[in-house]
Residue, then its C-alpha position, 0 to 999 in steps of 0.5 A: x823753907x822749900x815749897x810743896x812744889x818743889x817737894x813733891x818734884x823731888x819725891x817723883x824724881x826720887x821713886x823714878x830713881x828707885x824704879x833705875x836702881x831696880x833695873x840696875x840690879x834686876x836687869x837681865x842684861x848688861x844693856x839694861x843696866x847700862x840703859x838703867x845706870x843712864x837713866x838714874x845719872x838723868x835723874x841726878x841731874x834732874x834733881x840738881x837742877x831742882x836743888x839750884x832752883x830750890x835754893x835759888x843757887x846757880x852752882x848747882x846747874x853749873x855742877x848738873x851741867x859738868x856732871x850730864x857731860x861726864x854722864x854721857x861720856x860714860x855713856x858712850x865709851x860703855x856703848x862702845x866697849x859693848x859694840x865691840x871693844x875698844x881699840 
């Protein structure tokens, strides 16, 4: 059984990506919703590493950890792409 900590740490993550997916679909501009996608790629994160230490399993931070450095790598090469293009 998971306990209550870990519960309500789950459900602060869980509408703090409800909030991302807002700005994600409400965003006037296309920063916004890169700023929104890097928000919510944070979040998943942020819960994976709550699973893992839920479940008392490293694979999940091992997983978390992969997927921050594929996260941020997207977030650069957009960042780019928006600057001016890619060359």
């Amino acid at each position: 059984m998971i306990e209550p900590v870990f519960f309500y740490a789950a459900l602060i993550i869980s509408i703090g990506a409800f909030l991302a997916i807002l700005r994600i679909l409400l965003g006037p501009t296309v920063p916004d919703r890169v700023v929104g996608v890097d928000t919510l790629n944070t979040l998943v994160v942020a819960g994976m590493v709550l699973l893992g230490a839920a479940y008392d399993r490293t694979i999940y931070i091992d997983i978390a950890i992969v997927y921050a450095l594929l996260s941020y790598i997207g977030t650069l090469i957009v960042a780019r792409y928006l600057q001016g293009g890619l060359k």
